[in-house]
DRENSE-294756 format. One record per residue (C-alpha): residue in one letter; x, z, y; residue number from 1. Coordinates in steps of 0.05 Angstrom, whole numbers, padded with zeros to 5 digits. Last residue first. Example, Ala and Ser with C-alpha at 12.3 -4.5 7.8 and 13.67 -1.06 7.14 Angstrom:
<kolbas>
   r       xx       zz       yy     k
   s    00273    00143   -00021     2
   a    00246    00156   -00090     1
</kolbas>
This chain:
<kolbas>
   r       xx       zz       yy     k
   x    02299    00673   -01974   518
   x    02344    00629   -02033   517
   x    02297    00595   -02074   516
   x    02263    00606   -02137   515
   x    02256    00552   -02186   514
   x    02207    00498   -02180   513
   x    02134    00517   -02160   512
   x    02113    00478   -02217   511
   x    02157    00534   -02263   510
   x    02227    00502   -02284   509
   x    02236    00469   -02367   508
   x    02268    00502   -02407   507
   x    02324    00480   -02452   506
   x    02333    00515   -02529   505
   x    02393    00559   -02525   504
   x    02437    00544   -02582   503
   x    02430    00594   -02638   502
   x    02477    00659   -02626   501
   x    02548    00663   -02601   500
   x    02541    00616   -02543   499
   x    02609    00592   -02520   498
   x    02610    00525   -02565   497
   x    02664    00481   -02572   496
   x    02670    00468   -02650   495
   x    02736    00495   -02675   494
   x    02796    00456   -02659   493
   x    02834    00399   -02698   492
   x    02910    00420   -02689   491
   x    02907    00392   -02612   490
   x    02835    00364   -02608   489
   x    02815    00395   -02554   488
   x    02876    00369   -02513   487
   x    02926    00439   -02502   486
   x    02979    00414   -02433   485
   x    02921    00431   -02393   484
   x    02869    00470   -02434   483
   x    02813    00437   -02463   482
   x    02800    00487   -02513   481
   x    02763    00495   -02580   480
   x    02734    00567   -02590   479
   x    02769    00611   -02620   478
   x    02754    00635   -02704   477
   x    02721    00697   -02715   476
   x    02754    00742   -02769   475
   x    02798    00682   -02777   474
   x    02829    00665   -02851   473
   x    02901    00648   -02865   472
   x    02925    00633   -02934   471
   x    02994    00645   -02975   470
   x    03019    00617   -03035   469
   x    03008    00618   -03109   468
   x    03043    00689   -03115   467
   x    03000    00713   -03075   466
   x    03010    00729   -02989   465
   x    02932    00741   -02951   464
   x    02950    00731   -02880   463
   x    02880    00760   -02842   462
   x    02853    00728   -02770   461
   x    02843    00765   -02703   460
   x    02805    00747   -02641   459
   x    02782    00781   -02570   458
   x    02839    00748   -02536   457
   x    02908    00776   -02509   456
   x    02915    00817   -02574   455
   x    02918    00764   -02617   454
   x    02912    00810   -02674   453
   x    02946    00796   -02742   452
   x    02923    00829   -02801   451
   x    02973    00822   -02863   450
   x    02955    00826   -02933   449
   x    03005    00828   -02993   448
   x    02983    00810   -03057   447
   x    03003    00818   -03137   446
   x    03038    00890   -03143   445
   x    03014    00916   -03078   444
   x    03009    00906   -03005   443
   x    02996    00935   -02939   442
   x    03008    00894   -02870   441
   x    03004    00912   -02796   440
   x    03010    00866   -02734   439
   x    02998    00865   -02656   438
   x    03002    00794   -02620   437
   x    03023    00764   -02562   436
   x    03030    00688   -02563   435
   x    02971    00670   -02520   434
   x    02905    00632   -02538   433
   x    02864    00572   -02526   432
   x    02909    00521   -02557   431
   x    02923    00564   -02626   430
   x    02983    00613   -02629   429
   x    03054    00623   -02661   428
   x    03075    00692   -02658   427
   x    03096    00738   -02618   426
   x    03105    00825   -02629   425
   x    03067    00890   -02627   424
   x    03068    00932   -02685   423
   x    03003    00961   -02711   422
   x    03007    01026   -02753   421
   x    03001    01046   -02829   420
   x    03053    00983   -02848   419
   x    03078    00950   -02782   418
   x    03107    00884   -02779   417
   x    03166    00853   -02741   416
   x    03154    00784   -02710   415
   x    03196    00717   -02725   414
   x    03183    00642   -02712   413
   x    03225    00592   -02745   412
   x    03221    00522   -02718   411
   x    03197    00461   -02741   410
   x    03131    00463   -02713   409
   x    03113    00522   -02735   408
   x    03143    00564   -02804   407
   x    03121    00641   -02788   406
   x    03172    00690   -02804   405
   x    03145    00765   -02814   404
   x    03209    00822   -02808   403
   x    03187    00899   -02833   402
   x    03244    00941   -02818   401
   x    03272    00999   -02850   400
   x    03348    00969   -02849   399
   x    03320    00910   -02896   398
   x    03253    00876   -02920   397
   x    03225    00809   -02909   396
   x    03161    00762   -02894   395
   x    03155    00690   -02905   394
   x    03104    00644   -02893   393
   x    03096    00574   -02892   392
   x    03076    00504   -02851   391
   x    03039    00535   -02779   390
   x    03016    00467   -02743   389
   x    02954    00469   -02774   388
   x    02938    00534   -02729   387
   x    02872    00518   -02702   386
   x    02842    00483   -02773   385
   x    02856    00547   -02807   384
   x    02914    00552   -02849   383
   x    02939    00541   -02927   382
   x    03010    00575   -02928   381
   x    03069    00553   -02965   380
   x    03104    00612   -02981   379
   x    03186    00617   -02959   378
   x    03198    00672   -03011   377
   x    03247    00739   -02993   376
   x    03179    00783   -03006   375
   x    03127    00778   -03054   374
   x    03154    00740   -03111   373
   x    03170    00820   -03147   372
   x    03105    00855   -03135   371
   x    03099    00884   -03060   370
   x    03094    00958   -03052   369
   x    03064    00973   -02990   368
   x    03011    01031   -02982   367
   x    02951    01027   -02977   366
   x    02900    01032   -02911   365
   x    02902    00958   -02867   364
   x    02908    00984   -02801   363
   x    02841    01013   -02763   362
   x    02826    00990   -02691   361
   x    02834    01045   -02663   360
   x    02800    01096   -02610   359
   x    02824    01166   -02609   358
   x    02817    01181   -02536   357
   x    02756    01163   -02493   356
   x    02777    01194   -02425   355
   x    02727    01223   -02389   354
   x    02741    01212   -02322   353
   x    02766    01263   -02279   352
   x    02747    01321   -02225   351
   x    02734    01315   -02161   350
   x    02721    01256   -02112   349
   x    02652    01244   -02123   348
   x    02638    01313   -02086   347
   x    02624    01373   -02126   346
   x    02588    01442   -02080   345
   x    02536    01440   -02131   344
   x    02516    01364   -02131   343
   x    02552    01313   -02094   342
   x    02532    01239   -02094   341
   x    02461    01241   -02081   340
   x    02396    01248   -02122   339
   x    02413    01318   -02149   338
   x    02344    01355   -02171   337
   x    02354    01342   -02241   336
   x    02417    01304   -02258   335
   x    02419    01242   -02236   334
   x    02412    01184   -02290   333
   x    02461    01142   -02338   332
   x    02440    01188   -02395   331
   x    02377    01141   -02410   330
   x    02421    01077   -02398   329
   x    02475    01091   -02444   328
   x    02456    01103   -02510   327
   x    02401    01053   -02526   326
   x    02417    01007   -02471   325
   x    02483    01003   -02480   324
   x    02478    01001   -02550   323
   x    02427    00939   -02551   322
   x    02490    00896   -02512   321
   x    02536    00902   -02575   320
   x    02469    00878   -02623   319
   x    02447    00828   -02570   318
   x    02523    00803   -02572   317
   x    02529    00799   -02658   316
   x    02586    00749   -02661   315
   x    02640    00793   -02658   314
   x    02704    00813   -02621   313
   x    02694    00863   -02567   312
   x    02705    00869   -02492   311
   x    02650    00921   -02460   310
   x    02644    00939   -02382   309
   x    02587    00981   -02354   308
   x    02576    00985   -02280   307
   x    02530    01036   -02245   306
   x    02484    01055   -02197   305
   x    02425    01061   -02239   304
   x    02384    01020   -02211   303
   x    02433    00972   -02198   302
   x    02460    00959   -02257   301
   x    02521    00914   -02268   300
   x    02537    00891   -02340   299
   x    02598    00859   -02341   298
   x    02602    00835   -02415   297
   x    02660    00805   -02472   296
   x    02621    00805   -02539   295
   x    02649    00750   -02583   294
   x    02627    00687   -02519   293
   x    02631    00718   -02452   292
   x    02588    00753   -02404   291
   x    02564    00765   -02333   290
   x    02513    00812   -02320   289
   x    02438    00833   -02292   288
   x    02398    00896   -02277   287
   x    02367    00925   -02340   286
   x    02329    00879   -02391   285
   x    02384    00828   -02364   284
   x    02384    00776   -02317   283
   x    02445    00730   -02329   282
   x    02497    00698   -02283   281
   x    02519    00629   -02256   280
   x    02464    00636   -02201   279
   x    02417    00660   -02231   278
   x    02385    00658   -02305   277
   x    02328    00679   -02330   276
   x    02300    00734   -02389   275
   x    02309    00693   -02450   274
   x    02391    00710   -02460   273
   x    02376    00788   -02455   272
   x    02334    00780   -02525   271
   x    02258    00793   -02522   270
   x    02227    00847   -02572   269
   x    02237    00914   -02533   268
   x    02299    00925   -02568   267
   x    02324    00850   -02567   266
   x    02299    00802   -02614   265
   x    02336    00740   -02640   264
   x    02362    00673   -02601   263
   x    02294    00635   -02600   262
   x    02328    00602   -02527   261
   x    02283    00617   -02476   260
   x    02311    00612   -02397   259
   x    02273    00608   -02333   258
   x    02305    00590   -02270   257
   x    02334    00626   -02206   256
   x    02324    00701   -02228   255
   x    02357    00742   -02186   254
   x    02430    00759   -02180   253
   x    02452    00693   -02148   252
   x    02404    00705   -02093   251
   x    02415    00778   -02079   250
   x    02487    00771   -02084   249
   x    02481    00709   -02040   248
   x    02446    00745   -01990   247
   x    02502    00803   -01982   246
   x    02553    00760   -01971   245
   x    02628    00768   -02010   244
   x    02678    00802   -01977   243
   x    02641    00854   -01936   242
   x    02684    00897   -01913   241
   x    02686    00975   -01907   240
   x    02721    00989   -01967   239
   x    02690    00926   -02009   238
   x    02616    00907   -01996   237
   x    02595    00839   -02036   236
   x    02525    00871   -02056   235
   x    02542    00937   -02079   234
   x    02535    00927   -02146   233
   x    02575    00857   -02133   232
   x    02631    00893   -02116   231
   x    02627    00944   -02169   230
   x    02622    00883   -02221   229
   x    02685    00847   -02198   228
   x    02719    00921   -02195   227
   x    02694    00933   -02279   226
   x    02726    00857   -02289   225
   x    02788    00873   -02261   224
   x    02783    00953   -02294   223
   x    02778    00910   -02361   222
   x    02832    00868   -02355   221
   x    02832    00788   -02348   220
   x    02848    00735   -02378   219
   x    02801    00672   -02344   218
   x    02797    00601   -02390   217
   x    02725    00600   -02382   216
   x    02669    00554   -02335   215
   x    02718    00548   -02285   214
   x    02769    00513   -02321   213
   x    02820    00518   -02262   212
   x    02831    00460   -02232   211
   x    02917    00427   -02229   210
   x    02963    00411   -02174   209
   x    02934    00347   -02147   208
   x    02905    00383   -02092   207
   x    02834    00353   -02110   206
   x    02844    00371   -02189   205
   x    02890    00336   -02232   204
   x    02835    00344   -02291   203
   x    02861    00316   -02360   202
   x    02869    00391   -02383   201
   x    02836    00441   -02337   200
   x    02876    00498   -02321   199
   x    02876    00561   -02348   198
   x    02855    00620   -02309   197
   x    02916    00682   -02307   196
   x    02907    00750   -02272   195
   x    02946    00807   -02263   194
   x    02942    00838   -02183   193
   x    02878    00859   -02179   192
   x    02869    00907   -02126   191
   x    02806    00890   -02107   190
   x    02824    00873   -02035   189
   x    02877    00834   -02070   188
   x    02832    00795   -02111   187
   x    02776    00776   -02077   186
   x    02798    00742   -02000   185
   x    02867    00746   -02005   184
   x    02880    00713   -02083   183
   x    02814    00680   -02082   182
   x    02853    00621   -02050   181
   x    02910    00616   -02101   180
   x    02868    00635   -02159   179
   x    02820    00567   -02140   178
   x    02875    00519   -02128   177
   x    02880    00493   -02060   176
   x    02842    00450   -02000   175
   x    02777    00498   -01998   174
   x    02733    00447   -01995   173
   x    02758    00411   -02053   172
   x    02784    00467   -02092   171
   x    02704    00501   -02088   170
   x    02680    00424   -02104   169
   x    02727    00425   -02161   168
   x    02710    00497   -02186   167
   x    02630    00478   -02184   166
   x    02643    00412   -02228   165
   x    02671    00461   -02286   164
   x    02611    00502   -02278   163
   x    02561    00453   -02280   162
   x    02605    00416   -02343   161
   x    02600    00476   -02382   160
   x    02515    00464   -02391   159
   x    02473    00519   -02418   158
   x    02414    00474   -02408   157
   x    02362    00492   -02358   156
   x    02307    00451   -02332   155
   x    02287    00418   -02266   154
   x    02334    00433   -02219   153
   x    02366    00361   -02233   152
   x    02311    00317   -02259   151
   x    02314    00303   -02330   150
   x    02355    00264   -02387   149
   x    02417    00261   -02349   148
   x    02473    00196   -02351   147
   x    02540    00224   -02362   146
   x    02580    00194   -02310   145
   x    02596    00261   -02275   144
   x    02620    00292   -02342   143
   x    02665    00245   -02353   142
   x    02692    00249   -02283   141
   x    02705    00318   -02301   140
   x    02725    00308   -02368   139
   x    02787    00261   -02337   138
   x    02810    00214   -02385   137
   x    02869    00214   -02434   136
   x    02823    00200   -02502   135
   x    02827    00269   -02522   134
   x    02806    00295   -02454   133
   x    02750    00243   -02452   132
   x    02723    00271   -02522   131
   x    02727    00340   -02496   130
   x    02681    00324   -02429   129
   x    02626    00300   -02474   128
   x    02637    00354   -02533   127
   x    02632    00399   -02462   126
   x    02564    00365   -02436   125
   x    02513    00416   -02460   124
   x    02450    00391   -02486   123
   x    02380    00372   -02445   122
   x    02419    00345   -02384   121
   x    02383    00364   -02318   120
   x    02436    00392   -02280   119
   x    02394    00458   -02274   118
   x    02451    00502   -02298   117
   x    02428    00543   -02246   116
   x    02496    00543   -02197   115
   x    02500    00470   -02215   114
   x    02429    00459   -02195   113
   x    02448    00508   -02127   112
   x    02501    00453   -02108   111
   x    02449    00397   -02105   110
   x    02430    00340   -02145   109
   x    02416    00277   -02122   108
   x    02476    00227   -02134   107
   x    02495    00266   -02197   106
   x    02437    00256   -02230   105
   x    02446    00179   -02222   104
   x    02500    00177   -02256   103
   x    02568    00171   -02224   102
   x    02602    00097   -02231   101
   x    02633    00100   -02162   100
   x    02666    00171   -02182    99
   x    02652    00229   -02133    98
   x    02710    00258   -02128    97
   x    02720    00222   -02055    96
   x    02660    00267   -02036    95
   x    02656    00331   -02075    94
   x    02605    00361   -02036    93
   x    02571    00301   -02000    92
   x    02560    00275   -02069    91
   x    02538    00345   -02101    90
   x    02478    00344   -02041    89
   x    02480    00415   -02003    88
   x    02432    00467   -02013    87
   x    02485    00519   -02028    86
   x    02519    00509   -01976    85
   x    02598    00507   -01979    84
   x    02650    00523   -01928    83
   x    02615    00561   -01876    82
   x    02654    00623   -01894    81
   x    02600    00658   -01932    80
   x    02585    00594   -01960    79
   x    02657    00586   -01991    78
   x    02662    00673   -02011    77
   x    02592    00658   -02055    76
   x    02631    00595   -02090    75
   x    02679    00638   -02103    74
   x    02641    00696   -02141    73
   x    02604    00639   -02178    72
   x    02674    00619   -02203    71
   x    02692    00693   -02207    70
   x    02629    00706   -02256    69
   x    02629    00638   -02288    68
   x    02702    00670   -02326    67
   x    02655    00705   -02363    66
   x    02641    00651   -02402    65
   x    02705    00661   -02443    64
   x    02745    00731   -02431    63
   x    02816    00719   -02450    62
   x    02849    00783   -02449    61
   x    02889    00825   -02406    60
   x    02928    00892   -02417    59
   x    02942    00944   -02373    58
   x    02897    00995   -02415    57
   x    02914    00971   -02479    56
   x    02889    00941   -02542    55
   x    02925    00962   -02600    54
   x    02890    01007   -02605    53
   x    02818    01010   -02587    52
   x    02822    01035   -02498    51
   x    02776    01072   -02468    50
   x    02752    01098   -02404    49
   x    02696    01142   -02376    48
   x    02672    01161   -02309    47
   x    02711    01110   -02256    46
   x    02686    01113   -02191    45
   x    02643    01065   -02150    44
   x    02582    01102   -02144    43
   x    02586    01101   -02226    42
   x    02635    01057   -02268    41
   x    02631    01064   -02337    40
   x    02696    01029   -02375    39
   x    02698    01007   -02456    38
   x    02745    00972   -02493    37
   x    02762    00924   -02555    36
   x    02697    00945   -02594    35
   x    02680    00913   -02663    34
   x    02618    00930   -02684    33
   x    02619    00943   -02764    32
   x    02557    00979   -02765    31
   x    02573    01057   -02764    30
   x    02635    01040   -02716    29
   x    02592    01015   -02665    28
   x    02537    01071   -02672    27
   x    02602    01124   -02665    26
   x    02617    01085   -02599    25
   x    02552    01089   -02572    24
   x    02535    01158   -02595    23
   x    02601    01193   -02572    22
   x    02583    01157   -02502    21
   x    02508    01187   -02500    20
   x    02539    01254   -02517    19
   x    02588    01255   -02469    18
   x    02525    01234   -02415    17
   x    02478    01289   -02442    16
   x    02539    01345   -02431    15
   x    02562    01312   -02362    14
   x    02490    01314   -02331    13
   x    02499    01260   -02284    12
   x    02517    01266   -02209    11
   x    02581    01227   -02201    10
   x    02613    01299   -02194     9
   x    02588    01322   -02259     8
   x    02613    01256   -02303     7
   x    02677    01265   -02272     6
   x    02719    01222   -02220     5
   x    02771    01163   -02219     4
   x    02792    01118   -02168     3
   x    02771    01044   -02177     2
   x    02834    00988   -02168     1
</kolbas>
């Protein structure tokens, strides 16, 4: 997807920008900061790479709210192509998906008060649209009948059902599925060949063959999402073609409404989630991103012509997003006297990327010498709310292997285990995530604890195994789903919420309303 080139030849100071790096992931480890991976992209080459075992370089995972970065993407490749306009009204839009008992917001808002989150409801609609999944109806007509306290375009709730309603107007016009159609226009001239979006449950979708989410439900890899952001540094221009247009970079990117939220300080004492929102993406206190719930971001940054990528797992986002600026963006800088791309005879092209090495998530440390009761025992296990249908636990020992069973819906479900290293296997799974895991246990005369990574998502739990039974606990729990085929309500789901940090208090547009497109 992105070729590969040094520090030096990118023009930054390679010493300053090492050091920078070592900082940022040494800060990470110092407080407890999970980290998945981590790509710089400068002047469209690759700089630095890594991987935290047992997450991989050709992996995927899910990547929430980000997933409103290639539905905003899409709606940008529509109006380039005369398909969609911005300023159109929803009704003409989605027309026979209109329902005939729509609310009245609905019958006057535009496409760019979806784009905004400007529908005017004053509290997200997804309990709404999760509650008519569970009940066999469609969320999106649920969400189209849900009556609006406000104008639309005239205040900001971080509101799923915008986004949702943007990927069925974008299959609508566009006659098929929304991978299907990005697939030659995005992601083949990106290169990105290994992507999945979940459908919509309860949604058949204009074709009648499904709707992607929209608003999450992407996996994706970390170079994907480090090409989406290159492409959008460079304001939709891709080898010579522009793919996406230029003034709907610069209108999506900008500030389109005013958001507050009281969701913690920031380094300069305002958080990245109160400084405005575009179109389906954030301004930031440098340039602006894309980002999903436990610490998944696409941070593009114009000014200094680069693209930072960070998947994580935890719940502290401005924290994550705080080291980038601290140890990133004052190394992320020509070198003296080298404005361009080549600098002492180096072009862009030479030398490679620093590569990040040593980076793992750390293995439960012990040994394992499990007290008699331990092993051979079918334990009943008390589980999380996402994976009630999981009944007991039993884990073995023979021939130098490791062997966990899992109990799930009447069927056994086996994996090996690793003790000192993570083993990759499958195991049973909540709605919103994928079978793959990696494992590794230690144990002693009364426990044994296993940490299981879903390794295809940003979350892990930990198996504790006593004598009295067994218990599951998440590290961060998922967020509920309303997959296709997964109802929200399929093993009682967490809450749905995709803002890690207090909800984002609504704000109401400027008099002037919000900015427009030039």
């Amino acid at each position: 997807m992105l070729p590969r080139t040094s520090p030096a030849a990118a023009g930054l100071e390679a010493d300053r920008f090492a050091a920078g790096l070592a900082a940022l992931v040494d800060a990470a480890a110092a407080t407890r900061l999970e980290l998945h991976s981590l790509m710089v992209v400068r002047r469209g080459h690759v700089v630095a790479q890594g991987w935290w075992e047992p997450y991989r370089p050709d992996g995927i995972a899910l990547v929430y709210s980000l997933s409103k970065a290639l539905t905003t993407t899409g709606v940008g490749i529509a109006v380039g192509e005369g398909l969609l306009d911005v300023d159109a009204p929803l009704s003409e839009v989605l027309g026979d998906l209109m329902p005939t008992r729509a609310a009245a917001w609905a019958r006057t808002a535009r496409v760019r008060d979806l784009l905004t989150m400007a529908s005017g409801h004053a509290v997200d609609a997804i309990e709404v649209m999760a509650r008519a999944a569970d009940a066999g109806r469609d969320p999106l007509r649920a969400f189209l009948e849900l009556p609006a306290e406000h104008s639309p375009g005239t205040l900001f709730t971080y509101n799923q059902g915008c986004t949702l309603t943007l990927a069925a107007a974008l299959a609508r016009v566009t006659g098929q599925r929304l991978v299907d159609w990005l697939r030659p226009r995005l992601l083949e001239p990106l290169g990105i060949e290994h992507i999945d979006w979940t459908l919509m449950g309860g949604v058949p979708g204009p074709t009648g063959a499904g709707l992607e989410m929209g608003y999450s439900g992407a996996h994706l890899g970390t170079e994907a999402i480090a090409a989406l952001g290159e492409l959008w540094r460079c304001e939709g221009r891709w080898g010579g073609r522009q793919l996406l247009p230029a003034e709907y970079v610069a209108a999506a990117s900008g500030v389109r409404i005013a958001t507050a939220g009281e969701i913690g300080v920031g380094m300069d004492g305002a958080a990245d989630w109160e400084r405005g929102y575009g179109y389906q993406l954030w301004a930031s206190r440098h340039g602006y991103r894309g980002d999903g719930a436990f610490g998944q971001f696409c941070l593009v940054l114009p000014q200094q012509e680069a693209v930072v990528v960070l998947t994580a797992q935890t719940t502290r986002m401005q924290d994550e997003i705080d080291l980038v600026w601290r140890h990133l963006i004052p190394v992320l800088a020509d070198r003296p006297h080298d404005a361009s791309a080549a600098a002492d005879g180096a072009t862009v092209a030479d030398g490679a990327a620093v590569e990040l090495t040593g980076l793992r998530l750390p293995p439960p440390a012990g040994g394992f010498t499990p007290g008699a009761g331990l092993l051979d025992t079918a334990h009943p296990v008390g589980t999380p709310e996402q994976l009630r249908h999981v009944h007991s636990v039993r884990l073995t020992r023979g021939g130098g292997v490791l062997l966990m069973t899992w109990r799930a819906d009447g069927a056994d479900h086996s994996t090996r285990v690793g003790v000192g290293e993570w083993v990759r296997g499958e195991l049973p799974h909540p709605p919103s995530l994928r079978p793959a895991v990696a494992t590794a246990a230690v144990a002693d005369a009364d426990s044994v604890t296993v940490s299981v990574i879903y390794v295809e998502s940003p979350h892990s739990l930990t198996l504790t195994i006593t004598r009295d039974g067994a218990r599951m606990r998440w590290r961060t729990a998922p967020l509920r789903w309303i997959g296709a085929g997964n109802p929200g309500a399929e093993h009682g789901c967490a809450p749905i919420t995709d803002r890690m940090r207090r909800p984002i208090r609504v704000v109401a547009a400027s008099a002037s309303g919000p900015a427009r497109l030039p």
